[in-house]
C-alpha positions in Angstrom: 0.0 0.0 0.0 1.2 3.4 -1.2 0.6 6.5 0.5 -0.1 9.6 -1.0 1.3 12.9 0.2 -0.7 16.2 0.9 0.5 19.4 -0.5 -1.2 22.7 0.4 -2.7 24.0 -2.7 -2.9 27.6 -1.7 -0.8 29.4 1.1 -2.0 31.3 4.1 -0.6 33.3 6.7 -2.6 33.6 10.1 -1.3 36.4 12.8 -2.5 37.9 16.3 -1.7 40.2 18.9 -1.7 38.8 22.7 -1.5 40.7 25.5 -3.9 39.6 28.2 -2.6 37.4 31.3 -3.4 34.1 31.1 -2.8 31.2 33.6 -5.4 29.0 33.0 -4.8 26.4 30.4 -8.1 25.2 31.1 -10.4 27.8 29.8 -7.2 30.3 28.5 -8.1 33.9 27.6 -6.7 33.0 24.2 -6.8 34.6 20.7 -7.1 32.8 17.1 -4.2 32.7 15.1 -5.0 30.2 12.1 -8.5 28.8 11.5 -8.3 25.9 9.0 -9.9 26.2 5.5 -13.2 23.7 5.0 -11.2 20.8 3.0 -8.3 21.2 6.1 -4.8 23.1 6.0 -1.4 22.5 7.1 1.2 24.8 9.7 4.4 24.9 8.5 5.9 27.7 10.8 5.0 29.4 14.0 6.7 32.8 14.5 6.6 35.1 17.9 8.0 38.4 18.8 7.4 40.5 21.4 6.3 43.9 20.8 8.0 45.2 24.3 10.3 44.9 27.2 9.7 41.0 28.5 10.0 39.7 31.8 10.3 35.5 31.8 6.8 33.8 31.0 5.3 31.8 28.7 3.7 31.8 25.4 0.6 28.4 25.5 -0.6 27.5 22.2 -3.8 25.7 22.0 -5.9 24.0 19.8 -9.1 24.8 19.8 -12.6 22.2 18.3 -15.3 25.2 18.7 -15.8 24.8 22.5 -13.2 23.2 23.8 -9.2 24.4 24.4 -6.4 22.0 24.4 -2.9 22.7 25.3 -0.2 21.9 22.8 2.7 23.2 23.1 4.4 26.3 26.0 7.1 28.3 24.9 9.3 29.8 27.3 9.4 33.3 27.0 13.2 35.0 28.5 13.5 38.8 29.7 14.6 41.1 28.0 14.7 44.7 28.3 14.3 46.5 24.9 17.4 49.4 23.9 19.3 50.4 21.5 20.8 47.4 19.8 18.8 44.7 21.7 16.1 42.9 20.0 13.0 42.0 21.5 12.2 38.1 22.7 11.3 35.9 19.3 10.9 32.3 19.1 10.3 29.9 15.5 9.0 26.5 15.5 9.3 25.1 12.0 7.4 21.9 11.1 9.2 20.7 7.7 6.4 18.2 7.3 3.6 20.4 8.1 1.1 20.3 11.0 -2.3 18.9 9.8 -5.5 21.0 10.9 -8.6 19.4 10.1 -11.1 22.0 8.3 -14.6 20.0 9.6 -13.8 17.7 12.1 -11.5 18.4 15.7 -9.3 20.5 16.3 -10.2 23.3 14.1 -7.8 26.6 15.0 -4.9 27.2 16.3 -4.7 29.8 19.5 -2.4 31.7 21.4 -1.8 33.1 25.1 0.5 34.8 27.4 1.1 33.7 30.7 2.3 37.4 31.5 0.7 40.8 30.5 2.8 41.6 27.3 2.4 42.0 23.9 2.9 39.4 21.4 2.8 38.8 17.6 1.9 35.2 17.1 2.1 34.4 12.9 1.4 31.2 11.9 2.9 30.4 7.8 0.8 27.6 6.0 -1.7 26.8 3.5 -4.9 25.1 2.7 -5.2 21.7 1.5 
């Protein structure tokens, strides 16, 4: 039996802004970064950069079915204090192979929170199937 890969067919770029305190990976006051086309997408890339002075936290992502949130991956988040010459906190998480979203059925979107008050960008690079 032969397999046949997936390709996305037509890229898509997904981004939000986080800023609200969040510490409950239960019910997470969370934002949507990349909803999933109908016939399903794939993630390839997951960028974040602060947009200010850090202090050490955490950046959750979650996926998310339409009612219900699911933890997936914590990022550790270091502190840095923005000047001349110093570049804010940014993390990548690359996925060569592509992270499978299903458009219809489970986990639909991918979502994003900070443990700590500060502002995020959270840009996820992939494409529909």
């Amino acid at each position: 039996m032969s397999a046949t890969p997936s390709f996305t067919s037509t890229p898509r770029i997904g981004s939000a802004l986080i800023s609200a305190a969040s510490t409950n990976l239960a019910t997470p006051t969370a934002v949507a970064v990349f909803t999933a086309a109908a016939g399903g997408s794939r993630i390839h890339r997951i960028d974040i950069c602060a947009q200010t002075t850090t202090t050490a936290g955490l950046i959750h992502l979650f996926w998310y079915d339409g009612s219900n949130y699911r933890i997936w991956k914590s990022i550790d988040v270091d502190a840095i204090t923005l000047a001349a010459g110093t570049p804010p906190f940014q993390a990548t998480l690359l996925f060569p192979e592509g992270i499978p979203v299903p458009g219809t059925t489970g986990f639909t979107a991918l979502y994003a929170a900070t443990h700590v008050a500060e502002a995020f960008v959270v840009t996820a690079y992939g494409g529909d199937l």
